[in-house]
N, C-alpha and C positions, 0 to 999 in steps of 0.2 A: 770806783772801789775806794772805800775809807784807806787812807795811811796807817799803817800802824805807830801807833804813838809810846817816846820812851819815857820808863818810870826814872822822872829823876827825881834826885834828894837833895834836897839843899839844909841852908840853917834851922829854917821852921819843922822840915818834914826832921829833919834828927831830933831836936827837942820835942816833937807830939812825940814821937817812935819811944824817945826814954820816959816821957809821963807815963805812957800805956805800959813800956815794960815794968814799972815800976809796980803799977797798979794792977796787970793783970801778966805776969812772970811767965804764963804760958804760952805768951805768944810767942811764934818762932824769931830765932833771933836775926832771921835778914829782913832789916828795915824792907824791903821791896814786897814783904809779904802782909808788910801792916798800913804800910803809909805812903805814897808817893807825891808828887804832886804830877797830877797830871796836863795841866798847861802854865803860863805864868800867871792866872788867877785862878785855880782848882788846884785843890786838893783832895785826893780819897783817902779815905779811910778805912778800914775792915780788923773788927779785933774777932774773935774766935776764940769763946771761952767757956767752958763747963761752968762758970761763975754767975750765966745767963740762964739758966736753965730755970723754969719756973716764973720767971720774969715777966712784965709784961713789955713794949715798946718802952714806954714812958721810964720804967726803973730800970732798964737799960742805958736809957739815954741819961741816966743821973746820975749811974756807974761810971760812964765816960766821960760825962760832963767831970765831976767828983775826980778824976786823974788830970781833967788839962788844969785846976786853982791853981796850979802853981807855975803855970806859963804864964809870960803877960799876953794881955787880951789879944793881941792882933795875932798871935803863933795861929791862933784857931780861924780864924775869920775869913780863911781861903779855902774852908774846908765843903766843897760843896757836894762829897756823899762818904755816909760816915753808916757801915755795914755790922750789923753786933749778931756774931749768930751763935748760938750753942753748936760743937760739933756737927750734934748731924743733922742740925739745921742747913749748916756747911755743907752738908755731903750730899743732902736730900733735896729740899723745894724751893732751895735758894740758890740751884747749879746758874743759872742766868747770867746773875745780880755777882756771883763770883768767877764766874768766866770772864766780864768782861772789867770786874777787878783784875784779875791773872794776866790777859791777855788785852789792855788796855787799845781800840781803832778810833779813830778820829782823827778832823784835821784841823790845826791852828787856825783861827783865823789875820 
């Protein structure tokens, strides 16, 4: 049976967390709901915005992209799942994909 694995935050997960908040102010404000790192080379990510609505993948990914220009390059480069959903995309056909954001199992290697 998988470990449950913890969300921690360190230098980089705090700096994405304030680009995003910066950029999209609706997200909630416990970093652990946006960004963690989840081993010590993974990062997730999940922002949840009314700001995506109408979007396709691609101009989602350039909203996000568009909030980290003012990190230096490497904050992002650990990032390896980065979730962008409208509300009730959130709520609805992406329960999966955000469960096991929420509820992060794995084990280190």
């Amino acid at each position: 049976m998988p470990q449950a694995v913890k969300k921690v935050q360190d230098k980089t997960t705090r700096a994405i967390y304030a680009a995003l908040k910066t950029a999209f102010p609706e997200v909630p404000d416990d970093p652990g709901q946006v960004v963690y790192r989840y081993n010590p080379v993974a990062v997730r990510v999940r922002v949840i915005s009314p700001k995506f609505v109408g979007k396709t993948s691609a101009e989602r990914e350039a909203m996000v992209a568009a909030a980290f220009e003012s990190l230096p390059p490497d904050a992002t480069e650990d990032i390896t799942l980065q979730l962008m959903f409208t509300p009730r995309e959130a709520k609805q056909r992406h329960q999966l994909l955000s469960r096991e954001f929420d509820d992060p199992t794995g084990e280190y290697l």
